[in-house]
MIFITOR-943973 format. One line per field, with one value per atom (N, C-alpha, C): residue number from 1; residue in one letter; atom name; x, y, z. Coordinates in steps of 0.1 Angstrom, whole numbers. Example, Ala and Ser with C-alpha at 12.3 -4.5 7.8 and 13.67 -1.06 7.14 Angstrom:
<sites>
i <- 1,1,1,2,2,2
aa <- A,A,A,S,S,S
at <- N,CA,C,N,CA,C
c1 <- 132,123,132,128,137,129
c2 <- -57,-45,-33,-22,-11,0
c3 <- 78,78,78,71,71,79
</sites>
This chain:
<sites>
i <- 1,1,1,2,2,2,3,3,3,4,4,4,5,5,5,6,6,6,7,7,7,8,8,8,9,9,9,10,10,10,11,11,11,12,12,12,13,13,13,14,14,14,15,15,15,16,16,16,17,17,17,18,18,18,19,19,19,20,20,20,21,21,21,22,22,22,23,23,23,24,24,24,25,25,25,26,26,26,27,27,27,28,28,28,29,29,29,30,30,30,31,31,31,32,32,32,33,33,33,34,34,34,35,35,35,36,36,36,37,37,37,38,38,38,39,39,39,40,40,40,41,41,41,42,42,42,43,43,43,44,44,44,45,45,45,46,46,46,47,47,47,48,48,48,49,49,49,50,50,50,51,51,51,52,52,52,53,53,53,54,54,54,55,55,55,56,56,56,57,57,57,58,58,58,59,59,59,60,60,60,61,61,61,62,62,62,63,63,63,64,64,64,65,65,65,66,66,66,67,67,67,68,68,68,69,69,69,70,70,70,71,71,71,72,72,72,73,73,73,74,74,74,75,75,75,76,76,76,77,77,77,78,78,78,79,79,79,80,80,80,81,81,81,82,82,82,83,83,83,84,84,84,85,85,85,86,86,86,87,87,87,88,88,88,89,89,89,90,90,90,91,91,91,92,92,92,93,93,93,94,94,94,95,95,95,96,96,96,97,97,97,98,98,98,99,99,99,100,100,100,101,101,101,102,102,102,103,103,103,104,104,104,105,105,105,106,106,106,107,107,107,108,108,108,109,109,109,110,110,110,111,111,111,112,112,112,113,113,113,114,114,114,115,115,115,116,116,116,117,117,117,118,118,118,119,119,119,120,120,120,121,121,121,122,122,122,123,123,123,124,124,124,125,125,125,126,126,126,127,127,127,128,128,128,129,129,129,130,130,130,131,131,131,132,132,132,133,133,133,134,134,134,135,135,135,136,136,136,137,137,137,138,138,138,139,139,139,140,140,140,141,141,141,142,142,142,143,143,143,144,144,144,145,145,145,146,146,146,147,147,147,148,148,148,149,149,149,150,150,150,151,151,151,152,152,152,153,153,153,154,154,154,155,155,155,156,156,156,157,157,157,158,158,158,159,159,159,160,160,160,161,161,161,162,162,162,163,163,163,164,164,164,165,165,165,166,166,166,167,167,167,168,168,168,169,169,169,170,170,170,171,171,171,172,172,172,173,173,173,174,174,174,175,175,175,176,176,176,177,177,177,178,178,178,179,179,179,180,180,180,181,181,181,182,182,182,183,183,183,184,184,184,185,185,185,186,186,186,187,187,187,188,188,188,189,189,189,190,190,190,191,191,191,192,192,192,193,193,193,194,194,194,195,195,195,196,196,196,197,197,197,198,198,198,199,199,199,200,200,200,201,201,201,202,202,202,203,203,203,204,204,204,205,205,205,206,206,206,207,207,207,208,208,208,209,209,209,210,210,210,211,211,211,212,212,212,213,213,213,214,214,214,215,215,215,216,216,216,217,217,217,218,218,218,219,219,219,220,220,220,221,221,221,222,222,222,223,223,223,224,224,224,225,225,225,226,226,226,227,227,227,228,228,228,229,229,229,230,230,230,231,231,231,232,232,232,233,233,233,234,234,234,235,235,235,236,236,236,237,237,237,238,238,238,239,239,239,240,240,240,241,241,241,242,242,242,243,243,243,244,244,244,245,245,245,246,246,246,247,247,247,248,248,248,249,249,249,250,250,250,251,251,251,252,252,252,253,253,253,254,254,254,255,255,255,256,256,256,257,257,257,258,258,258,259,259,259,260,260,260,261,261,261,262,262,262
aa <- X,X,X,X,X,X,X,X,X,X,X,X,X,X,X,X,X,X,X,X,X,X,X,X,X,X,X,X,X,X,X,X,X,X,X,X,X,X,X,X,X,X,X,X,X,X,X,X,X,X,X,X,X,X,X,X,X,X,X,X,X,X,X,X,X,X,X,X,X,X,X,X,X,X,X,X,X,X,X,X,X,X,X,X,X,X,X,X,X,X,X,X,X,X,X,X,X,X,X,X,X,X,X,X,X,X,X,X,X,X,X,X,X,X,X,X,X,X,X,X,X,X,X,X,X,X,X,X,X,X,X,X,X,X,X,X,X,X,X,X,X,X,X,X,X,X,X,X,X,X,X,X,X,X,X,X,X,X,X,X,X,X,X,X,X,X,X,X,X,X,X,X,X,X,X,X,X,X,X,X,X,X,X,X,X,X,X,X,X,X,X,X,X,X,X,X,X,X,X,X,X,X,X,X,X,X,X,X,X,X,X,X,X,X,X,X,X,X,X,X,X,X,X,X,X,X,X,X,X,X,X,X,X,X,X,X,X,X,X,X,X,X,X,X,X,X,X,X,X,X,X,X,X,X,X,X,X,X,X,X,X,X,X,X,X,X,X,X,X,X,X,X,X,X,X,X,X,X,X,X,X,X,X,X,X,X,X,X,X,X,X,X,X,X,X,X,X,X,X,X,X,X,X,X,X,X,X,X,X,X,X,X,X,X,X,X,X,X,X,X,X,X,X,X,X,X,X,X,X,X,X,X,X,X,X,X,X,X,X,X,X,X,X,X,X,X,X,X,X,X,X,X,X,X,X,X,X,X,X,X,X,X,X,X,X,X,X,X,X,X,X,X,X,X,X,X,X,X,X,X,X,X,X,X,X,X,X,X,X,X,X,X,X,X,X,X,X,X,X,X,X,X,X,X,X,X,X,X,X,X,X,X,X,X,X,X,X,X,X,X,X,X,X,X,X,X,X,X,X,X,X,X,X,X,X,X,X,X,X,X,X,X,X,X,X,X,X,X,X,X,X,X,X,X,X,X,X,X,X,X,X,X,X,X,X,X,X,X,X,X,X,X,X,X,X,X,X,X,X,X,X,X,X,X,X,X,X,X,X,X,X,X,X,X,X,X,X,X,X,X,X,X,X,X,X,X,X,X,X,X,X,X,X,X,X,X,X,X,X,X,X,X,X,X,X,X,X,X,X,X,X,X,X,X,X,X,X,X,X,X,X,X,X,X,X,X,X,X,X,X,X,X,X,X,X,X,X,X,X,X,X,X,X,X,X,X,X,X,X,X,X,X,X,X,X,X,X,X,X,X,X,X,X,X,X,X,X,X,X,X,X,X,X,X,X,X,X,X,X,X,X,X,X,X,X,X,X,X,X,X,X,X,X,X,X,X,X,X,X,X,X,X,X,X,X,X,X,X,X,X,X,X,X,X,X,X,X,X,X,X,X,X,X,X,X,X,X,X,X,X,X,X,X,X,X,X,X,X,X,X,X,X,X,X,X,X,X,X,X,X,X,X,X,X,X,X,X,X,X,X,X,X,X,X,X,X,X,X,X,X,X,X,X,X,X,X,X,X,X,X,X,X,X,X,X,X,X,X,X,X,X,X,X,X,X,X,X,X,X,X,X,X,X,X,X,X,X,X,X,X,X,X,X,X,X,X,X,X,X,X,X,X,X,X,X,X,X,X,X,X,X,X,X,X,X,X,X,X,X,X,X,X,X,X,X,X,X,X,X,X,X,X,X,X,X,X,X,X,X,X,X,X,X,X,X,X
at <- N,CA,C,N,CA,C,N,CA,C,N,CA,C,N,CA,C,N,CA,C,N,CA,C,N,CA,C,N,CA,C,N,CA,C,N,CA,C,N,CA,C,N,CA,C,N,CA,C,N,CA,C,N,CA,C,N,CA,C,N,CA,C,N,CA,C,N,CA,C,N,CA,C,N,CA,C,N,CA,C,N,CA,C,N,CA,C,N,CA,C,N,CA,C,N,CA,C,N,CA,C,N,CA,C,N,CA,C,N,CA,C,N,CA,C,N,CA,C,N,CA,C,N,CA,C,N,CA,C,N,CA,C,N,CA,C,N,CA,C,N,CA,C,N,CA,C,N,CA,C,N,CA,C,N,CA,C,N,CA,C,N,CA,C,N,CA,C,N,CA,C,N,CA,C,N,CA,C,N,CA,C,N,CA,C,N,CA,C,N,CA,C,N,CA,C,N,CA,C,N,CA,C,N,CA,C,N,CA,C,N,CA,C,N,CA,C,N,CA,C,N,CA,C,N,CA,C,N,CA,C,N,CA,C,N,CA,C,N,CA,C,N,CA,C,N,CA,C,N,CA,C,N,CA,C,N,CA,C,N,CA,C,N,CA,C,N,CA,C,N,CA,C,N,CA,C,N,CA,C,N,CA,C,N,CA,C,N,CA,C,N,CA,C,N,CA,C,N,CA,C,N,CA,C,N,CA,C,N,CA,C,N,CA,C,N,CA,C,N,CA,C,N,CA,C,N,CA,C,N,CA,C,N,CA,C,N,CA,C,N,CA,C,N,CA,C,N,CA,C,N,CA,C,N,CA,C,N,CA,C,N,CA,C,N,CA,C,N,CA,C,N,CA,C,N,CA,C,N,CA,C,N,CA,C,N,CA,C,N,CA,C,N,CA,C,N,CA,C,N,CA,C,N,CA,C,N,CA,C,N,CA,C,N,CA,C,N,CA,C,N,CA,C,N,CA,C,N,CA,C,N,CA,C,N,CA,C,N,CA,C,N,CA,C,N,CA,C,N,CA,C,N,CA,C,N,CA,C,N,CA,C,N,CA,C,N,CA,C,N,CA,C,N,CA,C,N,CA,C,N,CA,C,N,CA,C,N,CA,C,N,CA,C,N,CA,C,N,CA,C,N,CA,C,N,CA,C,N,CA,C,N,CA,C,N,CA,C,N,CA,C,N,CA,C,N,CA,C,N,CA,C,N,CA,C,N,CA,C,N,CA,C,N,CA,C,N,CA,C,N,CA,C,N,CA,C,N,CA,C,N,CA,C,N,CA,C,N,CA,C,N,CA,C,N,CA,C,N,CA,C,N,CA,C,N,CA,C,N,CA,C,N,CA,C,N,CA,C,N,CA,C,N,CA,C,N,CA,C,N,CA,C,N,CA,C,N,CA,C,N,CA,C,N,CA,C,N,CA,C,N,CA,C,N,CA,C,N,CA,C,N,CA,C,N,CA,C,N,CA,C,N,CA,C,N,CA,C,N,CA,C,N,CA,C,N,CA,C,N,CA,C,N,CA,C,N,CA,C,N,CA,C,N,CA,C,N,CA,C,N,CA,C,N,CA,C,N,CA,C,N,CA,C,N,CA,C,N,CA,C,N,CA,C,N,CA,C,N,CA,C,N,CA,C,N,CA,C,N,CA,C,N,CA,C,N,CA,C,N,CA,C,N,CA,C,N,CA,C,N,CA,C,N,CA,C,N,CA,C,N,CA,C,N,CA,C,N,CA,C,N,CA,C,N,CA,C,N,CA,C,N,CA,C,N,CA,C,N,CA,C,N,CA,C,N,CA,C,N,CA,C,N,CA,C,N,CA,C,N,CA,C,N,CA,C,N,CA,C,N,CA,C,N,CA,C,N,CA,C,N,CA,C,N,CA,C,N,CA,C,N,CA,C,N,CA,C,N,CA,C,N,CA,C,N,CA,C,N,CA,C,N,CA,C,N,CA,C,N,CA,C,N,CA,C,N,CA,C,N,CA,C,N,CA,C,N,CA,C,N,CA,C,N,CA,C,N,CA,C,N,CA,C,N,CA,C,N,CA,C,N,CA,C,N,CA,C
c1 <- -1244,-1258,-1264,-1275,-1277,-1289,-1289,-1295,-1307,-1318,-1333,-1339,-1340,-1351,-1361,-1368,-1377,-1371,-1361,-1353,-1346,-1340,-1334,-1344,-1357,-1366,-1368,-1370,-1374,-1357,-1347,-1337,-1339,-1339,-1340,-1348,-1360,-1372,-1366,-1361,-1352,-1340,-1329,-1324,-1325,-1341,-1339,-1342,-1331,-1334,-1342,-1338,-1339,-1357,-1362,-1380,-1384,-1397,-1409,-1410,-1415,-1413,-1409,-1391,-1384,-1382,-1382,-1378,-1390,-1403,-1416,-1411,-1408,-1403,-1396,-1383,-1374,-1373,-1366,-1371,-1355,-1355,-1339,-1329,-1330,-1316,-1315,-1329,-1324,-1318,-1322,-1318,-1302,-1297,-1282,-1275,-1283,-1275,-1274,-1280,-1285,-1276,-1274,-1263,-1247,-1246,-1229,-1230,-1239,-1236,-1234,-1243,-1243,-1227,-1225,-1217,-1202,-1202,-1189,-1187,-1203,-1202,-1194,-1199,-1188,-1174,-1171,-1154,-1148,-1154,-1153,-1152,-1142,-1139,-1131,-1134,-1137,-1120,-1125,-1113,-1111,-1116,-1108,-1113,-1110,-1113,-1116,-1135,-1137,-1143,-1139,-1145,-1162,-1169,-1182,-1191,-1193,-1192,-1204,-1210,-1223,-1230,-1245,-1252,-1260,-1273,-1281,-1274,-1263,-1258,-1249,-1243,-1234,-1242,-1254,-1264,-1275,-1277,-1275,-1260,-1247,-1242,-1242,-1242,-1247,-1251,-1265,-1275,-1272,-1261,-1258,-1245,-1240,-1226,-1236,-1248,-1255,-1261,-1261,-1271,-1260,-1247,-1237,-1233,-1229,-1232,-1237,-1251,-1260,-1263,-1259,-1262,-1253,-1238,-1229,-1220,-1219,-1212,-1192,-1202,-1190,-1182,-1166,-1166,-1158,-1159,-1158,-1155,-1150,-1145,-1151,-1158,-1162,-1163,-1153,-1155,-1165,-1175,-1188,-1178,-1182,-1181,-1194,-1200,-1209,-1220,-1225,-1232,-1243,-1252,-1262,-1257,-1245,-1237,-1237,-1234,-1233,-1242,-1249,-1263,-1271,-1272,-1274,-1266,-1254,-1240,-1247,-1249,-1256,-1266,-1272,-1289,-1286,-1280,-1282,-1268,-1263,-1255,-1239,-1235,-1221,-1214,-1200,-1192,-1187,-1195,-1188,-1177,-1165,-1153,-1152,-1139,-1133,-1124,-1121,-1104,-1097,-1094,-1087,-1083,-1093,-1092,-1085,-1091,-1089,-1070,-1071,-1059,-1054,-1056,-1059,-1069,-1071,-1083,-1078,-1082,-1081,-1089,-1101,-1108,-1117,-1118,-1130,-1141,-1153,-1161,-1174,-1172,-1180,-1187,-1201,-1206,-1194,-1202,-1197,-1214,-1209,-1217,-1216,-1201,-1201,-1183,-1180,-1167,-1168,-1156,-1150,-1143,-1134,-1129,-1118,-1112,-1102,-1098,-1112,-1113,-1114,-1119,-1118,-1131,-1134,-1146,-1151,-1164,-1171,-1180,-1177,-1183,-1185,-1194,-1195,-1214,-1222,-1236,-1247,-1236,-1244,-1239,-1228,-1224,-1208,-1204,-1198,-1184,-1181,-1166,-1156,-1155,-1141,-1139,-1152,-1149,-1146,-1148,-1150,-1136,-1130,-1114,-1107,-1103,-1101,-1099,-1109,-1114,-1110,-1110,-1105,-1089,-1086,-1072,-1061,-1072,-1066,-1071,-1069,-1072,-1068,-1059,-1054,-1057,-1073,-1076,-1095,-1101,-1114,-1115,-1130,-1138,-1145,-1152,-1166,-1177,-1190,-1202,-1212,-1219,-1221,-1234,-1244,-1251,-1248,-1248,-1246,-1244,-1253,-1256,-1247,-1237,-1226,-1216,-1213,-1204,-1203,-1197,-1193,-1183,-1179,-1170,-1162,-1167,-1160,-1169,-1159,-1165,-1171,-1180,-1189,-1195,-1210,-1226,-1230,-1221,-1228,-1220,-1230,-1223,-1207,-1202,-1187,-1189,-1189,-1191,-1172,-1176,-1168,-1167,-1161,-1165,-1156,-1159,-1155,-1161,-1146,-1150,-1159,-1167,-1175,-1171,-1157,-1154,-1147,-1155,-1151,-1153,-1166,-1167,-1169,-1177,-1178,-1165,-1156,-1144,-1135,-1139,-1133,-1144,-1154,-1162,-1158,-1152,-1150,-1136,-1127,-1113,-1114,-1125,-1126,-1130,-1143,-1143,-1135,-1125,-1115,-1105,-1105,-1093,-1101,-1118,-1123,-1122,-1121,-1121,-1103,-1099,-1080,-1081,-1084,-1086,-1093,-1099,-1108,-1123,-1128,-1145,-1148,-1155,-1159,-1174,-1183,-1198,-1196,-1197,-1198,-1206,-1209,-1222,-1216,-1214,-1211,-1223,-1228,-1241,-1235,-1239,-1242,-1254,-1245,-1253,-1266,-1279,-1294,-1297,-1299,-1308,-1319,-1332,-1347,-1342,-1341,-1338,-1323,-1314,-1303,-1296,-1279,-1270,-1270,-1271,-1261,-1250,-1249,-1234,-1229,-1222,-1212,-1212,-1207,-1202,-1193,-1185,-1174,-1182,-1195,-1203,-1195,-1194,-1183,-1196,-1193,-1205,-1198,-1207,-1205,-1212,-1201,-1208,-1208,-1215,-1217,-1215,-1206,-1199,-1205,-1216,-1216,-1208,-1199,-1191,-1193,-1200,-1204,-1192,-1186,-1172,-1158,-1152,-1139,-1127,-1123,-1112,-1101,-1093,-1085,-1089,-1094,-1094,-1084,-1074,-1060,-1057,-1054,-1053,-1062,-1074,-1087,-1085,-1085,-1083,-1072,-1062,-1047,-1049,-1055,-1055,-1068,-1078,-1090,-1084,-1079,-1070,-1060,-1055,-1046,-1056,-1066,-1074,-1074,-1071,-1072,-1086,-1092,-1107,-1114,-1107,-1115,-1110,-1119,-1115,-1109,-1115,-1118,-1128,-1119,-1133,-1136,-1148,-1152,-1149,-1137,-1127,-1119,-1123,-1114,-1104,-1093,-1084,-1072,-1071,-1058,-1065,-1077,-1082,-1087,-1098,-1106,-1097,-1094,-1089,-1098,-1110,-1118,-1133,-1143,-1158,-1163,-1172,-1181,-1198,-1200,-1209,-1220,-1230,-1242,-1254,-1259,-1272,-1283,-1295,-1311,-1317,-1309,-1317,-1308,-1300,-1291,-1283,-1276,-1265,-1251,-1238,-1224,-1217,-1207,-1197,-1184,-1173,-1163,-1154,-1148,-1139,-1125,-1114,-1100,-1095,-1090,-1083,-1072,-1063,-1050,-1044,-1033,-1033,-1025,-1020,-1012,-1002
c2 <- 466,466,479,484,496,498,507,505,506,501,507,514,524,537,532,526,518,512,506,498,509,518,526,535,537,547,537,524,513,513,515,507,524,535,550,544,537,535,528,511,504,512,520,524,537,539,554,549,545,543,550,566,573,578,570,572,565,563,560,551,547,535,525,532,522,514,522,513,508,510,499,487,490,473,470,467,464,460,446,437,442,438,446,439,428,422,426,425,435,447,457,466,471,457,457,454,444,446,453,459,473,482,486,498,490,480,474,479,474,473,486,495,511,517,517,521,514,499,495,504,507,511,525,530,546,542,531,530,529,524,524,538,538,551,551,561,564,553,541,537,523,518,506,494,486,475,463,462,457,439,434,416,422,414,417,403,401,387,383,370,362,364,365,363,379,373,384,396,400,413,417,407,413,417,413,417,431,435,450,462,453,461,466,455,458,466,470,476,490,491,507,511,503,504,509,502,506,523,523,537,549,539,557,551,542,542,552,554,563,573,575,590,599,592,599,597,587,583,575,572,566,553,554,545,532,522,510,497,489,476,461,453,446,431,423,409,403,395,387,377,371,357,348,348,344,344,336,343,349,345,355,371,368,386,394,383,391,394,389,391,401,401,411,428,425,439,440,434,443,448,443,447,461,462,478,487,486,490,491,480,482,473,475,470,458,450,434,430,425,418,407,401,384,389,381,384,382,371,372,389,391,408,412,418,425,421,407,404,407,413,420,431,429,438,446,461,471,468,462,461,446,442,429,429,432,435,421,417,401,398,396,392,375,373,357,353,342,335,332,336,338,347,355,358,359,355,356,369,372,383,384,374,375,379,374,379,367,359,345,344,337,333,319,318,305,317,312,314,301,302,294,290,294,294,294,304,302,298,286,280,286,297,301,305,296,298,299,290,288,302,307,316,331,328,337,340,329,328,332,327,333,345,351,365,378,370,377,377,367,366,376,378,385,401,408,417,420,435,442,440,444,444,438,428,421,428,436,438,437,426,416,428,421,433,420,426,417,422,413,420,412,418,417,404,394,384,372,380,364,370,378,376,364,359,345,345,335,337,329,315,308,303,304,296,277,280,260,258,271,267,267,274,274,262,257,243,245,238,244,237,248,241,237,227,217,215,219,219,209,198,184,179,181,174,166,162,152,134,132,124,117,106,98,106,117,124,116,102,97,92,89,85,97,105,120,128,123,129,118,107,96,98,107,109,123,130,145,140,129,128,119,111,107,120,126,141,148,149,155,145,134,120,122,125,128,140,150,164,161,150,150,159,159,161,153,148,137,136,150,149,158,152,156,148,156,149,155,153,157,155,167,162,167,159,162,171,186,194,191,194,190,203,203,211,205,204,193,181,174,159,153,164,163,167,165,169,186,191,212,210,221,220,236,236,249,256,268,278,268,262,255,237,232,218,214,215,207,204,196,194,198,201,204,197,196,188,198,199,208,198,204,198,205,197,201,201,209,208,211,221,231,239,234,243,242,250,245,255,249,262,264,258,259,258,271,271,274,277,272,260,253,239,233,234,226,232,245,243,241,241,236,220,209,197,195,201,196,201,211,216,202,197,182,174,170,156,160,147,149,149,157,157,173,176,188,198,203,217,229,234,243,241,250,250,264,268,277,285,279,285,298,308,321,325,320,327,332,346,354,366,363,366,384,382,400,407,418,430,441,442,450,443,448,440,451,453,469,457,463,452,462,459,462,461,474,470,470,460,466,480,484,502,513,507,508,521,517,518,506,513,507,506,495,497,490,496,490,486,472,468,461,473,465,449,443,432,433,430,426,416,414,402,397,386,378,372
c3 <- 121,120,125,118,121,131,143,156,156,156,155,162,156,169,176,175,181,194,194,205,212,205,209,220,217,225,239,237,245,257,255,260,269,264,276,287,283,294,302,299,304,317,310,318,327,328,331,347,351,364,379,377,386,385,375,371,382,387,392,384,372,365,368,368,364,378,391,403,406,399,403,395,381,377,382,388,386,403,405,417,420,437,446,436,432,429,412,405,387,392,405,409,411,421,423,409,397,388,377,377,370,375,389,395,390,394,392,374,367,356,349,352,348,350,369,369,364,361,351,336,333,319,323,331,329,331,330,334,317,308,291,288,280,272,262,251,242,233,222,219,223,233,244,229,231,233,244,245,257,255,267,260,271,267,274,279,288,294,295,295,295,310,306,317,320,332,333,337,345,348,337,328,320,306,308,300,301,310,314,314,316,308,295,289,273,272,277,275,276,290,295,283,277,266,253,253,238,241,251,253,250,258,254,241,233,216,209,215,209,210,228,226,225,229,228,221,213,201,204,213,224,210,213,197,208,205,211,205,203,198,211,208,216,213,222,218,230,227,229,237,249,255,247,241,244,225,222,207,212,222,232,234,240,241,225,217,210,197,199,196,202,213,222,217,218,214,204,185,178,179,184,187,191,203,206,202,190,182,184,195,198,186,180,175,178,172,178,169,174,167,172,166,171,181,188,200,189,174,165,159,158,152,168,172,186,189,190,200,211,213,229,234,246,252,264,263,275,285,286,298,294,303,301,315,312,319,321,334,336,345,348,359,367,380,382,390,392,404,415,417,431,429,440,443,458,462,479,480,492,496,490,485,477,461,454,440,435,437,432,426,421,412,415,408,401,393,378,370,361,346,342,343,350,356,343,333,319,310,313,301,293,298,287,292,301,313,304,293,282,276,271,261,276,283,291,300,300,309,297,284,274,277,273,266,284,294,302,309,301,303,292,280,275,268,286,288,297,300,305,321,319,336,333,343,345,354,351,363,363,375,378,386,378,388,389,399,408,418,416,429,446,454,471,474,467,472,470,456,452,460,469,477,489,488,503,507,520,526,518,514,510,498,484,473,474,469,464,469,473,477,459,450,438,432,424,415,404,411,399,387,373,370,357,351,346,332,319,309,301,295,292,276,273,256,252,241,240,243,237,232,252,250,263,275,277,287,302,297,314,316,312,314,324,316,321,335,334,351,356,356,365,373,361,368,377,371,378,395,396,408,418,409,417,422,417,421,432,435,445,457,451,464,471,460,468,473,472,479,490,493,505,502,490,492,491,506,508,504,506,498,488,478,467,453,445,438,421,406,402,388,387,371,362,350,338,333,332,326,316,315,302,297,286,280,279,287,281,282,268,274,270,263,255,264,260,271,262,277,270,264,252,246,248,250,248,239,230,224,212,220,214,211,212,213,225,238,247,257,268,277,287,299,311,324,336,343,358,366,376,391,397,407,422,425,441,448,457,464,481,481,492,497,500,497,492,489,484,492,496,508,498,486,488,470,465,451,443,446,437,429,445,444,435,432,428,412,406,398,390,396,389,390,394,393,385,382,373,360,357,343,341,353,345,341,338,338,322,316,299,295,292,285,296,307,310,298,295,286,298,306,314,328,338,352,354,357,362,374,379,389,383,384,380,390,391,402,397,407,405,391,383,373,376,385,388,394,389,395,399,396,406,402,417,421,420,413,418,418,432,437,438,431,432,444,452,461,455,464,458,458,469,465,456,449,438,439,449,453,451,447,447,453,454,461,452,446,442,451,450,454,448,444,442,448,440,446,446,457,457,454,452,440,450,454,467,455
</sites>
């Protein structure tokens, strides 16, 4: 699709961060994800094939990938988590493909909703965990950006979420919260994701259910037993997955952080 000057003049304003402008719009935490996201984009170079991940920070990546598109003719191959992402990727003139075409990816670049000190995840916050464990599993190396605030000590103040075929799904949240009742979460509350008044569907039509937990110490274990239950598709548990955090502050400033892999 061919890039419109118009958007194109609009998206400089957008990113010209170091303007007077731009740090009057732009609130501490668009701030922090605006820096993670810029500074992931200089890690792309010339050739990769990158997956590009759902959600508000992985959506200013975009934005910083379309700008060197254009100004520098940066050449790129990009598979979408997401038809939002990728909707978004032509808009500002990046090369969208399938992971079928692709088959593998050099880099996969992804917000989360939460990571610990370990590299662990809960993602999934916008729906799109399936295509997004996918798309990051098959790729070289995941690196999550992030602003300050999804860092925790411990994952499950954010809702896990739970992605469950159509077909006999209360059957299937009834076995998911028998597996948190054997783990010992003892409060725990488990919804069925809404759109308005209809249940949310996924990328793939699948529903999702969001699992209060408050915490989960032992995210290994949790997601290797919700993957057994016949009807989960996927959990929003990323583990063993990010190899590097470049974590975003409000006065937009970075900080990357490698993960070691145990």
């Amino acid at each position: 699709m061919a890039y419109n000057k118009p958007k194109h003049h609009r998206l400089h304003e957008i990113l010209d961060l170091g303007s007077a402008e731009m740090t009057g719009e732009l609130s501490p935490i668009d701030t922090a994800k605006f820096a993670a996201a810029r500074r992931a984009a200089d890690i792309v170079e010339n050739g990769m094939q990158v997956g590009l991940g759902t959600g508000s920070t992985a959506a200013w990546l975009v934005r910083c990938l379309g700008e060197r598109v254009c100004d520098t003719g940066l050449q790129i191959k990009c598979v979408p988590t997401s038809a939002r992402t990728a909707t978004l990727a032509r808009e500002v003139g990046i090369d969208v493909i399938s992971l079928n075409e692709a088959k593998w990816l050099d880099l996969t670049i992804d917000g989360a909703d939460e990571f610990d000190g370990d590299g662990h995840l809960i993602k999934g916050g916008g729906g799109a965990l399936l295509w997004e464990k996918i798309v990051a599993t098959a790729s070289d190396r995941m690196v999550v950006i992030a602003d300050s605030h999804k860092k925790v000590e411990c994952l499950g103040a954010f809702p896990l979420p739970v992605e469950l075929i159509p077909f006999g799904w209360e059957t299937t949240k009834k076995l998911v919260e028998q597996v948190l009742i054997t783990l010992g979460f003892e409060e725990q509350n488990s919804i069925l994701r809404m759109n308005g008044d209809q249940n949310y569907r996924t990328d793939e039509g699948n529903h999702i259910i969001d699992l209060h937990l408050h915490r989960i110490p032992e995210p290994r274990q949790l997601a290797s037993l919700l993957n057994q239950v016949p009807g989960v598709v996927e959990s929003g548990l990323f583990v063993d997955t990010c190899d590097t955090v470049i974590v975003g502050f409000g006065d937009g400033g970075v900080e990357v952080r490698d993960i070691e892999k145990k």
